[in-house]
C-alpha positions as CSV (number, residue, x, y, z in Angstrom):
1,X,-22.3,56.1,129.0
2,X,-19.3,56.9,131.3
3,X,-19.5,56.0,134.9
4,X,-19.7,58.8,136.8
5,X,-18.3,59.2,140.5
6,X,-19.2,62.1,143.0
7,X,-16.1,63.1,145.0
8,X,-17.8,66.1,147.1
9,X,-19.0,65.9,149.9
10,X,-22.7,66.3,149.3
11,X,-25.5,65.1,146.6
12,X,-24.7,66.8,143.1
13,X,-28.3,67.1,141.1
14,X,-28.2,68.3,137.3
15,X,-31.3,70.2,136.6
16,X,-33.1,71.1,133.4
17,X,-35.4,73.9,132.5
18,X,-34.2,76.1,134.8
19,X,-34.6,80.1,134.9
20,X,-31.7,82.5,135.1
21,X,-32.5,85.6,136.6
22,X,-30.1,88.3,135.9
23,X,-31.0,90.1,138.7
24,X,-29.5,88.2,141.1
25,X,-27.0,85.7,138.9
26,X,-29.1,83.0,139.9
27,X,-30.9,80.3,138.3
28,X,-34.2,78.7,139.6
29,X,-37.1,76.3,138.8
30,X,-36.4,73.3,136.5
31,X,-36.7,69.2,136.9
32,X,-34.4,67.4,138.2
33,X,-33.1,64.8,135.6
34,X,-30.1,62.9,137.4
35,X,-28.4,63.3,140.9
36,X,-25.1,61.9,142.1
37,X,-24.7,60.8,145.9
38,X,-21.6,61.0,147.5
39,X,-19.3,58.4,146.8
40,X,-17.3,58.7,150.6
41,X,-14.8,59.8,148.6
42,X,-13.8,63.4,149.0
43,X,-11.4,65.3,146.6
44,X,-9.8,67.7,148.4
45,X,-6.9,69.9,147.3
46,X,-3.9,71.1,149.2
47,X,-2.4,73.9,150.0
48,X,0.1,75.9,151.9
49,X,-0.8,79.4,152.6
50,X,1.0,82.2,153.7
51,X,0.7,86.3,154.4
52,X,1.9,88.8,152.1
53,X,1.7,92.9,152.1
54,X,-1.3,94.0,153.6
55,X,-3.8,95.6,151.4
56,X,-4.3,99.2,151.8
57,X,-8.4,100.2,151.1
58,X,-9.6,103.5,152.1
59,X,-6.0,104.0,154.6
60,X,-7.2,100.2,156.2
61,X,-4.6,97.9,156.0
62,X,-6.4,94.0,154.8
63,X,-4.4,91.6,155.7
64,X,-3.5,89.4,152.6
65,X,-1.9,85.8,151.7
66,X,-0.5,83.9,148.6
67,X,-2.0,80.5,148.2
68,X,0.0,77.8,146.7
69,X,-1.1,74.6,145.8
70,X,1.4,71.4,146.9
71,X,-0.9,68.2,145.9
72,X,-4.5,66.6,145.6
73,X,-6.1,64.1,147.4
74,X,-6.2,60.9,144.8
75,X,-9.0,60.1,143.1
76,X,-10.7,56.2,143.4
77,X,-9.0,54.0,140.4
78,X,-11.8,53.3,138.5
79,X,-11.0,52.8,134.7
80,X,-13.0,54.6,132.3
81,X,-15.1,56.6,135.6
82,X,-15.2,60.5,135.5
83,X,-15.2,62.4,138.6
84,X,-17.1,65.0,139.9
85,X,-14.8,67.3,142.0
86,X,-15.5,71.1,143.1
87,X,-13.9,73.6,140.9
88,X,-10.8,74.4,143.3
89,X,-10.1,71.1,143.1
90,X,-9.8,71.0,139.3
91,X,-7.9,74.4,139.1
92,X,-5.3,72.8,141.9
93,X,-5.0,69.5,139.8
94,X,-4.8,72.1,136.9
95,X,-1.9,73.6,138.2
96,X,0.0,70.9,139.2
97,X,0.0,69.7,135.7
98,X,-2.6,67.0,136.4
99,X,-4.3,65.3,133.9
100,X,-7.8,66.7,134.3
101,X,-10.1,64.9,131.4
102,X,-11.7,63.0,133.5
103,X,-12.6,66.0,135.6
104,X,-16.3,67.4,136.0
105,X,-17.4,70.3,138.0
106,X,-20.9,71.7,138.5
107,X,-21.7,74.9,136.6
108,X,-24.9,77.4,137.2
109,X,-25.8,76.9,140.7
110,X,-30.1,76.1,141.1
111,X,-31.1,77.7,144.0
112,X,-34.8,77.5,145.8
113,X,-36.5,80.9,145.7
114,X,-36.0,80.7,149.7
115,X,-32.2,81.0,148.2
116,X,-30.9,77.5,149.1
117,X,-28.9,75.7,146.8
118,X,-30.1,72.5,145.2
119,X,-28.0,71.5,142.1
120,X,-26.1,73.2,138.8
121,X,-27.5,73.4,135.3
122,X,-24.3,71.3,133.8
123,X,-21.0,69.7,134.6
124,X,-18.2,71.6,132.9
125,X,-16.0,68.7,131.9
126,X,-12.1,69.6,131.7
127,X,-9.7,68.9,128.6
């Protein structure tokens, strides 16, 4: 098995079993079978921002911005680790041409029925 590092900034728990409900997108219930702490290492992506046109909705003018992404905070060198990153992380490191195979984000958010997030269903793992 792969090592496996997370690099955001709070616990990420993989459940199984879970329930989606259509209703609200959501998916609830299950058993948690692993969770990853965080590793103090945070992947964070970086970008310069600036405005564009405003968007015009109903005669309101919405103010509006292009985002560009410039660089990623570097991952730990660990041989053979992957990396658990959010997802604009990997679309940033995407972007910049990055090598992102070692990449994993979580997928199908677990939420409490309260509506607090606890975990994802999977890792999506980049190619």
């Amino acid at each position: 098995m792969n090592k496996i590092i997370n690099c955001c900034p709070h616990p990420v728990t993989v459940f199984v079993g879970s329930v989606y409900n259509p209703g609200n997108g959501r998916y609830t219930g299950g058993t948690p079978l692993v969770s990853f702490t965080e590793s103090g290492c945070v992947a964070s992506a970086i970008s310069t921002v600036t405005a564009t046109e405003p968007i015009v909705v109903a005669g309101e003018e919405l103010p509006s911005c292009n985002r560009k992404f410039t660089s990623v905070t570097p991952l730990p060198n660990v041989e053979g680790a992957m990396f658990i990153v959010s997802s604009l992380y990997a679309q940033a490191a995407e972007y910049l041409g990055m090598d992102t195979s070692r990449l994993l984000t979580p997928y199908g958010d677990v939420y409490t029925e309260s509506g607090h997030k606890i975990g994802c269903t999977s890792l999506i793992q980049y190619h």
